[in-house]
PDB file of N, CA, C, O and CB in Angstrom:
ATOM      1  N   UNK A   1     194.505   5.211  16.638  1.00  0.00           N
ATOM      2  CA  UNK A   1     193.055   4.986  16.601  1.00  0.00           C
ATOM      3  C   UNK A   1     192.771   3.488  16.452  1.00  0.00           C
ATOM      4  O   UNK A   1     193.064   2.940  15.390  1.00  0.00           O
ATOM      5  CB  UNK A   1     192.397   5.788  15.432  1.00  0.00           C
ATOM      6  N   UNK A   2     192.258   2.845  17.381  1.00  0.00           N
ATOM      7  CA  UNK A   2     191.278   1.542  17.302  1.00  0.00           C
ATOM      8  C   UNK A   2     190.278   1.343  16.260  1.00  0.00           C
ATOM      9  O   UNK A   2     189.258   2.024  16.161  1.00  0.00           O
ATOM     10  CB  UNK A   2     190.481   1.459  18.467  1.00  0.00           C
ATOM     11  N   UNK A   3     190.566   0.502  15.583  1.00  0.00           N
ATOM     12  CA  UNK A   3     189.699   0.373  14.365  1.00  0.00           C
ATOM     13  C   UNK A   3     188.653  -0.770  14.824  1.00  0.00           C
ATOM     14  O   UNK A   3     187.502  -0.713  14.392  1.00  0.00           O
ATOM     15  CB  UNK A   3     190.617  -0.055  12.927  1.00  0.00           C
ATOM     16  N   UNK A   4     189.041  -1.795  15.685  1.00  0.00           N
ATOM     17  CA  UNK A   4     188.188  -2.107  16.364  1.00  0.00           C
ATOM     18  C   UNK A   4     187.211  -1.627  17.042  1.00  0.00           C
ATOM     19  O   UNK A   4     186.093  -2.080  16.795  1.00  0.00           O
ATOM     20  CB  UNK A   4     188.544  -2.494  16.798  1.00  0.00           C
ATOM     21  N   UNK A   5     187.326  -0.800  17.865  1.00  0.00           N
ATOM     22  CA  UNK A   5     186.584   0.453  18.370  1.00  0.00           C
ATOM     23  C   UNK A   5     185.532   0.717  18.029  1.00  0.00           C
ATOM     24  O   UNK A   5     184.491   0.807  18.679  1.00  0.00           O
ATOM     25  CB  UNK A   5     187.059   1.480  18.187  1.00  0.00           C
ATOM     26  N   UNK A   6     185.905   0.981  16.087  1.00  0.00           N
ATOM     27  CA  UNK A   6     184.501   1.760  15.744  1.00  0.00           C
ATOM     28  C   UNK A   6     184.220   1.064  15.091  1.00  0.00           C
ATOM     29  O   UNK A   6     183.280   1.412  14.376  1.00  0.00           O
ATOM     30  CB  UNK A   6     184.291   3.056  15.205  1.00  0.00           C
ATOM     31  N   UNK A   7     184.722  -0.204  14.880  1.00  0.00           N
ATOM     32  CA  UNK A   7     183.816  -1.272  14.299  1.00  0.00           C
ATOM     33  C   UNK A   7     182.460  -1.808  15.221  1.00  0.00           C
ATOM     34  O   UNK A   7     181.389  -2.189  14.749  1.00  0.00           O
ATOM     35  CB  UNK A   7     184.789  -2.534  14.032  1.00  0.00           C
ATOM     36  N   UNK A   8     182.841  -1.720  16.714  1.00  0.00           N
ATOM     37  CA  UNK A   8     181.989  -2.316  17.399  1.00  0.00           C
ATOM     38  C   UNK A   8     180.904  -1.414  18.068  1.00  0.00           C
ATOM     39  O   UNK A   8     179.995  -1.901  18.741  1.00  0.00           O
ATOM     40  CB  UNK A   8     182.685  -3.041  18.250  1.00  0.00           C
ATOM     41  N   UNK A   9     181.115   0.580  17.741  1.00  0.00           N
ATOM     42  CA  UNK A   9     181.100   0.530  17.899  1.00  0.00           C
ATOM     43  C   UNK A   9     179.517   1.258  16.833  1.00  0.00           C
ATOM     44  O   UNK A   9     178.418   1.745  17.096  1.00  0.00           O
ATOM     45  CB  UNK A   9     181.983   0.263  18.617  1.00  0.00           C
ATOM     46  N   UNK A  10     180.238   0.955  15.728  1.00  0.00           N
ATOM     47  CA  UNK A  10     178.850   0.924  14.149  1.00  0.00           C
ATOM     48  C   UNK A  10     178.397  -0.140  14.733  1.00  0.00           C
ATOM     49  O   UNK A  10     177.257   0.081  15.143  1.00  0.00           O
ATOM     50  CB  UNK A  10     179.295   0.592  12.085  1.00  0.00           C
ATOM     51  N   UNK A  11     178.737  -1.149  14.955  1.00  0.00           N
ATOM     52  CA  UNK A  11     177.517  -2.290  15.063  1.00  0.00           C
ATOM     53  C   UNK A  11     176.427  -1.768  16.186  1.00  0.00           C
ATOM     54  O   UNK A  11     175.203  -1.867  16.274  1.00  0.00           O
ATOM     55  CB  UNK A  11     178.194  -3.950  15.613  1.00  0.00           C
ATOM     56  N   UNK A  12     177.189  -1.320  16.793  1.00  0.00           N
ATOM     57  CA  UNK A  12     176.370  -1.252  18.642  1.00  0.00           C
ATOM     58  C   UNK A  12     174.945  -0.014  17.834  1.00  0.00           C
ATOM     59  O   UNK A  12     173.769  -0.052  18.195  1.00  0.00           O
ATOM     60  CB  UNK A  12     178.040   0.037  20.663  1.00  0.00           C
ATOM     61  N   UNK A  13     175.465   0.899  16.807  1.00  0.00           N
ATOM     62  CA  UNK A  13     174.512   1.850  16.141  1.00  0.00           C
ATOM     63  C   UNK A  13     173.891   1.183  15.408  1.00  0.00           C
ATOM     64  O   UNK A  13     172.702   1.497  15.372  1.00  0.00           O
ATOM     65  CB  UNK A  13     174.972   2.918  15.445  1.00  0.00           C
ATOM     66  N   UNK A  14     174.278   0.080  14.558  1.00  0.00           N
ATOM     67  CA  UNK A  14     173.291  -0.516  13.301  1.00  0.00           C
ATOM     68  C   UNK A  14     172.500  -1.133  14.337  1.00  0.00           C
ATOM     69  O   UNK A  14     171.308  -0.827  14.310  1.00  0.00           O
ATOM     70  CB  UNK A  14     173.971  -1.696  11.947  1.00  0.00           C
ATOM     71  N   UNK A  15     172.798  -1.773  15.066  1.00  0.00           N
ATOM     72  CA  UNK A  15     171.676  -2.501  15.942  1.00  0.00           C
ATOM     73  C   UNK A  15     170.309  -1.759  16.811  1.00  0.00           C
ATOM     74  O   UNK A  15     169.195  -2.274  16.900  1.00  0.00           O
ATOM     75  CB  UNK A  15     172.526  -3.186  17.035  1.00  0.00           C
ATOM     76  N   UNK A  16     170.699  -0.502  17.376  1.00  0.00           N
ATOM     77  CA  UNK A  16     169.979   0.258  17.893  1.00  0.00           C
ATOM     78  C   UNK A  16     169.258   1.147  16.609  1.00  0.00           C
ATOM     79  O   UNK A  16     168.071   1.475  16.610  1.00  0.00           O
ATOM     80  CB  UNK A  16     170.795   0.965  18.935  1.00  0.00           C
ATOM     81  N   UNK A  17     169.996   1.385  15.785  1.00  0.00           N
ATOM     82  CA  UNK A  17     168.690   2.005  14.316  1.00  0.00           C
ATOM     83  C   UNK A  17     167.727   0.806  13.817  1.00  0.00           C
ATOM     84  O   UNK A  17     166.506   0.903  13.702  1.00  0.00           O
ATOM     85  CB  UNK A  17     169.676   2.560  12.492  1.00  0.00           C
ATOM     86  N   UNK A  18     168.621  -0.514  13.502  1.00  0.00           N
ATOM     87  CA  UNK A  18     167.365  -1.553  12.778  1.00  0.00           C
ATOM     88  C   UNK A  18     166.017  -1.510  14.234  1.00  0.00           C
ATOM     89  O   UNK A  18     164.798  -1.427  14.082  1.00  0.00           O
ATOM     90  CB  UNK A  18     168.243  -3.802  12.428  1.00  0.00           C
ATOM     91  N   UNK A  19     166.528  -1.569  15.108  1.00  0.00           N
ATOM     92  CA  UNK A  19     165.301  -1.544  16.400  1.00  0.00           C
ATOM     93  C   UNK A  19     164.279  -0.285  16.503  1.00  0.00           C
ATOM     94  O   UNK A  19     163.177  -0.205  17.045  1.00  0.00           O
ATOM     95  CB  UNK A  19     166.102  -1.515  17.963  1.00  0.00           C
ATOM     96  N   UNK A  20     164.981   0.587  15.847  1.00  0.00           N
ATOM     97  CA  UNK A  20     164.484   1.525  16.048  1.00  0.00           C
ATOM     98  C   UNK A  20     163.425   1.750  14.707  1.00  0.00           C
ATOM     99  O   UNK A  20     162.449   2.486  14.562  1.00  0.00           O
ATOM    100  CB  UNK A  20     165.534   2.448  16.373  1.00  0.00           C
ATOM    101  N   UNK A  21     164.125   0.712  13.759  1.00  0.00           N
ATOM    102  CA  UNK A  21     163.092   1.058  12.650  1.00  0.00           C
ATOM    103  C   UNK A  21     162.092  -0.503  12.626  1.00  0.00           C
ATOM    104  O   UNK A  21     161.357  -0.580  11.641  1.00  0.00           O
ATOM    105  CB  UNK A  21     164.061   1.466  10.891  1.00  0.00           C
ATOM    106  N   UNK A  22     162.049  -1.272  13.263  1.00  0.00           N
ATOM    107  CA  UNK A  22     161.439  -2.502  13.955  1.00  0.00           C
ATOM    108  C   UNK A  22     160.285  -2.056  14.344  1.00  0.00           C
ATOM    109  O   UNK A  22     159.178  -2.264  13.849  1.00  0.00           O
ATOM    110  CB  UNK A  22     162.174  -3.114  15.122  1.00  0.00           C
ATOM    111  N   UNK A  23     160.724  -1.133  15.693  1.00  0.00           N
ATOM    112  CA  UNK A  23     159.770  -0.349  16.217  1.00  0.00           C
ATOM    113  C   UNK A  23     158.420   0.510  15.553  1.00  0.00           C
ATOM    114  O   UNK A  23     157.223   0.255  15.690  1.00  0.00           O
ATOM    115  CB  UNK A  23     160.523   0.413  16.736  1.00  0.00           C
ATOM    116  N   UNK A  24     159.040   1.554  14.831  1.00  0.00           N
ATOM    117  CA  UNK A  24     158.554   2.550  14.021  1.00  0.00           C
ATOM    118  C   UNK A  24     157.747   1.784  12.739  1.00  0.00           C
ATOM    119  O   UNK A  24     157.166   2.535  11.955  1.00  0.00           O
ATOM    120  CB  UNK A  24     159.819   3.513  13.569  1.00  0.00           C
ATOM    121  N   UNK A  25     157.700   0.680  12.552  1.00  0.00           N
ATOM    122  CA  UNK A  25     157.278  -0.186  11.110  1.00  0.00           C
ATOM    123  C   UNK A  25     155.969  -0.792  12.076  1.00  0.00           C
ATOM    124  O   UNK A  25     155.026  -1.445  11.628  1.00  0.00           O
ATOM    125  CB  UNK A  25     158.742  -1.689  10.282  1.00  0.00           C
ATOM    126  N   UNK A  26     156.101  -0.532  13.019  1.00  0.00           N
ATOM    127  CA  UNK A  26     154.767  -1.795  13.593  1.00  0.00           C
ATOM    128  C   UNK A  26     153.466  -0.951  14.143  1.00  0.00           C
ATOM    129  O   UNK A  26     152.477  -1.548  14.567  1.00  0.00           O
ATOM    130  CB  UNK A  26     155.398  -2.962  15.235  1.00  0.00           C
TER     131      UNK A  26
END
């Protein structure tokens, strides 16, 4: 298992939830 992988690939999710709560706040 690539631990890289799912490091990049939580970020790729933290980034699309903070947007998503960016969104939803305005």
């Amino acid at each position: 298992k690539h631990l890289v992988g799912d490091i990049e690939l939580f970020h790729f999710a933290a980034n699309r939830f903070l947007l998503l709560l960016e969104y939803a706040s305005k």
